[in-house]
C-alpha positions as CSV (number, residue, x, y, z in Angstrom):
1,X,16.3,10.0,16.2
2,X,16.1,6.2,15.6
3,X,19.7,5.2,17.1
4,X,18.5,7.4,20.0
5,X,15.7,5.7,20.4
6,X,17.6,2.2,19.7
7,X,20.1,3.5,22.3
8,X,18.0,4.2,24.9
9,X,15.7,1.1,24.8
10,X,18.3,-1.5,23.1
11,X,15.6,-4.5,23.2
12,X,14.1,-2.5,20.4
13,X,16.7,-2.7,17.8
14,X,15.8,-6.1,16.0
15,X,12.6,-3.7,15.2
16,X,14.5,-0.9,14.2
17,X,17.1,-3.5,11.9
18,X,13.1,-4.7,10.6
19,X,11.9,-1.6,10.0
20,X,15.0,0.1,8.1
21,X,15.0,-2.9,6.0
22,X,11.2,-2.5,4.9
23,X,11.2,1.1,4.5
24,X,14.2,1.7,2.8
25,X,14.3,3.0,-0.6
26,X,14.6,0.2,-3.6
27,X,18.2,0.1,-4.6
28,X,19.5,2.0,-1.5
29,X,22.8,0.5,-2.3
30,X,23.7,2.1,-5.9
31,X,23.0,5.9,-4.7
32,X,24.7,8.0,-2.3
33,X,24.6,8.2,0.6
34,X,24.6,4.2,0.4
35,X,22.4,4.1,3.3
36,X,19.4,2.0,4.2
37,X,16.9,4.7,4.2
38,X,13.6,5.6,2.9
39,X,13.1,8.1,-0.4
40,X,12.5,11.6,0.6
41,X,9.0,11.4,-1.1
42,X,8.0,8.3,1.0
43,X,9.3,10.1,4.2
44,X,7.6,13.1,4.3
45,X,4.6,11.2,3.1
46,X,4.9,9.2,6.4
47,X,5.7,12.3,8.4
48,X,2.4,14.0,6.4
49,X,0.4,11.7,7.7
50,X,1.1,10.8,10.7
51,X,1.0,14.4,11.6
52,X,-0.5,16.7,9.4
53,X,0.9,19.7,7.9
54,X,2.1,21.1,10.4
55,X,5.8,22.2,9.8
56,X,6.7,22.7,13.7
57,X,5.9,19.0,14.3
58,X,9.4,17.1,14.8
59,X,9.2,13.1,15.1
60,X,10.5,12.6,19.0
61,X,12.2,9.7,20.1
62,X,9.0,9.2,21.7
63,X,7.2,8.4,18.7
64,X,9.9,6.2,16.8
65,X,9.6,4.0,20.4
66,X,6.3,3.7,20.4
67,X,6.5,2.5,16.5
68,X,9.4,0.3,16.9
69,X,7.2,-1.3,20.0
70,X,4.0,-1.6,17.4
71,X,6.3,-3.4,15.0
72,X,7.6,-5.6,17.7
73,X,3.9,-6.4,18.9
74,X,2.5,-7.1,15.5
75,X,5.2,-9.1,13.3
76,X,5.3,-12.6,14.1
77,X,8.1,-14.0,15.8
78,X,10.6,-16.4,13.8
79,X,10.2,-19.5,13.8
Protein backbone atom coordinates (compact mmCIF):
# COMPACT_ATOMS: atom_id res chain seq x y z
CA UNK A 1 0.00 0.00 0.00
CA UNK A 2 2.81 2.39 0.80
CA UNK A 3 4.91 1.94 -2.56
CA UNK A 4 1.50 2.41 -4.16
CA UNK A 5 1.01 5.34 -2.60
CA UNK A 6 4.84 6.34 -3.08
CA UNK A 7 4.27 5.45 -6.73
CA UNK A 8 1.44 7.31 -7.48
CA UNK A 9 2.46 10.61 -5.73
CA UNK A 10 6.50 10.27 -5.99
CA UNK A 11 7.06 13.81 -4.17
CA UNK A 12 5.96 11.87 -1.12
CA UNK A 13 8.64 9.36 -0.85
CA UNK A 14 11.32 11.35 1.29
CA UNK A 15 8.17 11.02 3.80
CA UNK A 16 7.61 7.52 3.30
CA UNK A 17 11.89 6.89 3.52
CA UNK A 18 11.08 9.20 7.12
CA UNK A 19 8.34 7.36 8.26
CA UNK A 20 9.65 3.61 7.62
CA UNK A 21 12.68 4.72 9.43
CA UNK A 22 10.74 5.96 12.68
CA UNK A 23 8.31 3.22 12.75
CA UNK A 24 10.30 0.37 12.16
CA UNK A 25 10.81 -2.20 14.70
CA UNK A 26 14.23 -1.81 16.94
CA UNK A 27 16.73 -4.18 15.46
CA UNK A 28 14.83 -4.76 12.11
CA UNK A 29 18.06 -5.82 10.76
CA UNK A 30 18.95 -9.14 12.83
CA UNK A 31 15.29 -10.83 12.14
CA UNK A 32 13.78 -12.06 9.11
CA UNK A 33 12.35 -10.74 6.96
CA UNK A 34 15.29 -8.04 7.30
CA UNK A 35 13.00 -5.43 6.44
CA UNK A 36 12.42 -1.91 7.76
CA UNK A 37 9.08 -2.44 9.15
CA UNK A 38 7.10 -1.92 12.22
CA UNK A 39 6.39 -4.96 14.98
CA UNK A 40 3.13 -6.62 14.38
CA UNK A 41 1.98 -5.49 17.94
CA UNK A 42 2.85 -1.74 17.06
CA UNK A 43 0.93 -2.14 13.76
CA UNK A 44 -2.20 -3.25 14.61
CA UNK A 45 -2.07 -0.96 17.51
CA UNK A 46 -1.78 1.86 14.91
CA UNK A 47 -4.43 0.23 12.60
CA UNK A 48 -6.64 -0.16 16.21
CA UNK A 49 -6.70 3.17 16.61
CA UNK A 50 -6.84 4.88 13.87
CA UNK A 51 -9.93 2.82 13.07
CA UNK A 52 -11.46 0.93 15.60
CA UNK A 53 -12.20 -2.57 15.75
CA UNK A 54 -13.58 -3.02 12.94
CA UNK A 55 -12.01 -6.00 10.99
CA UNK A 56 -13.50 -5.00 7.37
CA UNK A 57 -11.51 -1.68 7.65
CA UNK A 58 -8.43 -2.01 5.11
CA UNK A 59 -5.80 1.05 5.26
CA UNK A 60 -6.30 2.53 1.42
CA UNK A 61 -3.70 4.27 -0.39
CA UNK A 62 -5.86 7.10 0.46
CA UNK A 63 -5.01 7.16 3.94
CA UNK A 64 -1.08 6.31 3.80
CA UNK A 65 -1.17 9.75 1.31
CA UNK A 66 -2.90 11.67 3.44
CA UNK A 67 -0.23 10.55 6.43
CA UNK A 68 2.72 10.72 4.33
CA UNK A 69 1.41 14.54 3.48
CA UNK A 70 0.87 15.14 7.50
CA UNK A 71 4.44 14.05 7.96
CA UNK A 72 5.66 16.18 5.20
CA UNK A 73 3.68 19.22 6.66
CA UNK A 74 4.73 18.87 10.24
CA UNK A 75 8.58 17.79 10.31
CA UNK A 76 10.87 20.52 9.80
CA UNK A 77 12.74 20.78 6.75
CA UNK A 78 16.71 20.23 6.84
CA UNK A 79 18.67 22.53 7.23
Amino acid sequence: MVARAVLLHPGLAPSAFGALVRLARPGWWRRAPFLPLPGAAYWSFRLRTAFGDDPSVRLSVGDVTSYLRWCRQTRPEPT
